[in-house]
Every structure is written in C-alpha cells, then in structure tokens.
C-alpha positions as CSV (number, residue, x, y, z in Angstrom):
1,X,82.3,-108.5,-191.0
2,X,85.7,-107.4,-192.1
3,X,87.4,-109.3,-194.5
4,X,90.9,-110.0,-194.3
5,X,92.5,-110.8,-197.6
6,X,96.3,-112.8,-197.5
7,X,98.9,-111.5,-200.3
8,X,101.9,-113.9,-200.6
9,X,104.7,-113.2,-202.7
10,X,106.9,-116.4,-203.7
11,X,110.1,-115.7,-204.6
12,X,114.0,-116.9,-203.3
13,X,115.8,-113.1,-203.5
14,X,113.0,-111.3,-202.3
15,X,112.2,-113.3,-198.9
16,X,116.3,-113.4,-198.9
17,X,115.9,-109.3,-199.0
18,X,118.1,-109.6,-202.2
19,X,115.6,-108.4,-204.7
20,X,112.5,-105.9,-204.1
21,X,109.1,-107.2,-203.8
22,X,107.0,-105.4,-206.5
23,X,104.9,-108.4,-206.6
24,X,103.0,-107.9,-203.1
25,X,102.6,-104.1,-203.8
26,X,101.3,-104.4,-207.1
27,X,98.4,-106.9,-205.8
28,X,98.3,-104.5,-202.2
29,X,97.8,-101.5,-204.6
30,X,94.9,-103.0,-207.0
31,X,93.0,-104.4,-203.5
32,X,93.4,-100.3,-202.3
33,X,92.2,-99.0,-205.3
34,X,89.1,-101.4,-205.8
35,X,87.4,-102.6,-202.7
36,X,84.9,-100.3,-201.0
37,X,84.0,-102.3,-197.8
38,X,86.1,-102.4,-194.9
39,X,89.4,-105.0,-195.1
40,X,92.6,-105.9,-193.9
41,X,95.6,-107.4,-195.6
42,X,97.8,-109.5,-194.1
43,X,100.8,-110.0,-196.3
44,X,104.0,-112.6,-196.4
45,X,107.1,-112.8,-198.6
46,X,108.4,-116.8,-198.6
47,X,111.1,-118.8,-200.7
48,X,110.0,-121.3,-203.6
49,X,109.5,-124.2,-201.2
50,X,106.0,-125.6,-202.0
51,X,106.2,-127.2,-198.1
52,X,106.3,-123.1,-196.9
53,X,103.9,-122.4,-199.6
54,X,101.7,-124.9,-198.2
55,X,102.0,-123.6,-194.4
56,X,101.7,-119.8,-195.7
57,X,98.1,-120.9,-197.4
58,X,97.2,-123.2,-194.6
59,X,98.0,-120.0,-191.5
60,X,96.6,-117.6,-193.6
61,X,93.1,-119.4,-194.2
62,X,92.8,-121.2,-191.3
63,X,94.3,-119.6,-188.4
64,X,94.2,-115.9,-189.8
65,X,90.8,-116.1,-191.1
66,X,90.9,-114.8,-194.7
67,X,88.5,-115.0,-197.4
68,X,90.7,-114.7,-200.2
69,X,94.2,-115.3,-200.6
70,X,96.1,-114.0,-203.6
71,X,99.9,-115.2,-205.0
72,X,102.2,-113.7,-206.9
73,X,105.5,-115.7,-208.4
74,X,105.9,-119.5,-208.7
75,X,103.6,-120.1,-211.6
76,X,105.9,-120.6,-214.3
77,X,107.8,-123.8,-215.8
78,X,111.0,-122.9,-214.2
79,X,112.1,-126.0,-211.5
80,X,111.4,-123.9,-208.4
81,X,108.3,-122.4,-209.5
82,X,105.4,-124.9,-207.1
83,X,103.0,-122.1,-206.0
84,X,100.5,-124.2,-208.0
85,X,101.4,-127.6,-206.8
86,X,101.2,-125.9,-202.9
87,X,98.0,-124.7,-203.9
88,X,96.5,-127.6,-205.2
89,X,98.0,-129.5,-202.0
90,X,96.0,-127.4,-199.9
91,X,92.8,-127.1,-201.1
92,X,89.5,-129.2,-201.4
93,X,88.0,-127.5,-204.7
94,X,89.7,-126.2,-207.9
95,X,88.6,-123.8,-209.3
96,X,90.5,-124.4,-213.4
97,X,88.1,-121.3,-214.5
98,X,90.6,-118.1,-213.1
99,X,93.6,-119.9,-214.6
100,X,91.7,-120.2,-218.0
101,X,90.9,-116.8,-217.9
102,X,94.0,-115.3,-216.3
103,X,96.0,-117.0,-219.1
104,X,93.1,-116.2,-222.1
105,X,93.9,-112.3,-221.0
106,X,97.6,-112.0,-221.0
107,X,97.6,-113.8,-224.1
108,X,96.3,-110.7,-224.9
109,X,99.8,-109.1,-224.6
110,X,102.2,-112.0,-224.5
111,X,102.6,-115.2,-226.0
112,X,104.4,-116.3,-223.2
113,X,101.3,-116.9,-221.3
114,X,101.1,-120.0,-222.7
115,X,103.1,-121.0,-220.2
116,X,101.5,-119.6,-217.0
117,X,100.0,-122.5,-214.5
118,X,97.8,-119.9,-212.3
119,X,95.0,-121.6,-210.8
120,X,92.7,-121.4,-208.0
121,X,90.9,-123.5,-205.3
122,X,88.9,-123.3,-202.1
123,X,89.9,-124.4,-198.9
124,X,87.5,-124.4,-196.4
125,X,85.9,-120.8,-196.5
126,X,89.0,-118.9,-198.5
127,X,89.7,-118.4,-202.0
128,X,93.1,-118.7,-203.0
129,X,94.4,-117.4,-206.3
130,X,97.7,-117.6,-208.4
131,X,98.7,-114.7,-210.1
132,X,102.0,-114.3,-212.0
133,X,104.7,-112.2,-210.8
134,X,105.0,-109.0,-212.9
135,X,103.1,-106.6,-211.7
136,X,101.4,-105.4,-215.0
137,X,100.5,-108.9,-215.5
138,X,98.9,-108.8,-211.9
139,X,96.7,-105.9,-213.0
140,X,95.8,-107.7,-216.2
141,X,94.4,-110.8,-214.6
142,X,92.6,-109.3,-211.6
143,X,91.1,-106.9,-213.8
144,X,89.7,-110.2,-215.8
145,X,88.5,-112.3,-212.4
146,X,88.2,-110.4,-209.9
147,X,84.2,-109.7,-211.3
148,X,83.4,-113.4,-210.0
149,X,85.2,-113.4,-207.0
150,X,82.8,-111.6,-204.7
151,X,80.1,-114.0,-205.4
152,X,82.6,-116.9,-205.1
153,X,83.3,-115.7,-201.6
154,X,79.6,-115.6,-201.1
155,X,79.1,-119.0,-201.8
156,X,81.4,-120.2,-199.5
157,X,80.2,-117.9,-196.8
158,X,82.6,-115.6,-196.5
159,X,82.4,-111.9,-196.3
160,X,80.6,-109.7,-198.3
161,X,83.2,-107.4,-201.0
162,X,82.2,-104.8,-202.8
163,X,84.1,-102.8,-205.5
164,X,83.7,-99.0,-206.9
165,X,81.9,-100.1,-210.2
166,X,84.5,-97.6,-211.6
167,X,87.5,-99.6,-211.1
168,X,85.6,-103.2,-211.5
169,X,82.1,-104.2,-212.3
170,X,81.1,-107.1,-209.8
171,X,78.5,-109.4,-210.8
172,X,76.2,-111.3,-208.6
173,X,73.2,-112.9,-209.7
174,X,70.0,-111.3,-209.4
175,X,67.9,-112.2,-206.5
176,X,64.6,-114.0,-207.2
C-alpha cells in the first residue's frame, strides 16, 4: 500500500503569498531524504485559523487517506499560534510523548523551546504531528521522533514506512 503523508504549513503571509514557505519544504525535503517505500505527499499552506486548521487535518486524514500528517508553524505562545489547539480538536488520542521529546531536543540548541506546544494525536488511522516552523528546528525534531513513528503507524493499521537506516534508525519491536 502507498502511503500518503499530509504536510501543512500554518502561517498568515505565506498562505497570503506574502512570505515564502520554507516550512513545507523543509519537512518535504527530510520525508525525500528518509523514507525508502513508495509515498505521496499531499501538501497545503493555510492561515492561523484553528477552524481551517481543523478542516485541513480532518480532509487530509479522512477523505485523502493519510497515515501521517506533519505541521509546521502555529506552535508558539503568540495569540494566533492554535495549530495545537486544532489538533487536539481533531483527534481521539494524544500522543504528549513527541511534544516531550521534540521540545527535550531543541532544548538542545535553544532555550526558547521552552516555549514550544508541539504535540501529537491520532485520529482514526493517521498520525498527526506539530513541528515548529524553522526549518532547522524541523530537522531537529524529526530526527528525534521520527524512530517511533513507523511502529505508531503500525499500530493503528496504517501503512508500512521504512527508512534508509542511514538517515534514521527505525525501531520496531522484535517479533516473538
């Protein structure tokens, strides 16, 4: 089966075509350089308005079909950032664990993380995960959770991902 993976970016100037989108390329790239089995992206660029935040999570798990559905921008403490308000709206199961890390690893290089608000949840059979907007920063916290979220996928059904061990070491349990 062949995964399709959403990449939203958040953000007022770049779905206004005011300011460039490096957010969406920067998690487009990382996808491109690490998965080995067959995908597709399907990609959208949307103002901070948690109630399109909400539809954009909602159309690209359930009617597009995707397994995993990253975000870039809206994470911060800023009034307009709601990416993780959306994303708790929409989904059934949190999954607190991928913002702990993601925040535990830019700590790492910033002191700012502190006040990051990625998270994650499930809705139905997709994964849907917050990442912060700079594009470094993206790299940073992929690079940190992106080892679990093959087997996450597996759990809820969804297809199976695999990575060049190179670029990211996957873990699944061993089989008994």
């Amino acid at each position: 089966m062949k995964a399709k993976i959403g990449f939203i970016t958040v953000s007022d100037r770049a779905s206004r075509g005011e300011y460039e989108d490096l957010g969406g390329p920067a998690m487009l790239a990382w996808f491109e350089r690490v998965l080995t089995s067959e995908w597709q992206a399907v990609s959208r660029v949307i103002p901070d308005e948690q109630i399109e935040i909400e539809n954009a999570l909602k159309t690209l798990a359930d009617d597009e079909g995707c397994c995993l559905i990253v975000t870039t921008g809206g994470t911060g403490p800023a009034v307009r950032d709601v990416t993780p308000e959306a994303t708790e709206a929409v989904c059934e199961k949190m999954m607190p664990g991928f913002g702990e890390l993601m925040r535990q690893e830019s700590l790492k290089f910033v002191p700012t993380a502190i006040l990051s608000r990625q998270t994650a949840g499930i809705r139905g059979k997709t994964l849907i995960i917050n990442l912060p907007g700079k594009p470094s920063a993206i790299d940073d916290c992929l690079n940190a959770v992106f080892p679990a979220v093959p087997y996450c996928i597996d759990l809820i059904e969804g297809p199976y991902l695999e990575a060049a061990p190179a670029q990211c070491k996957v873990f699944r349990p061993k089989k008994k």
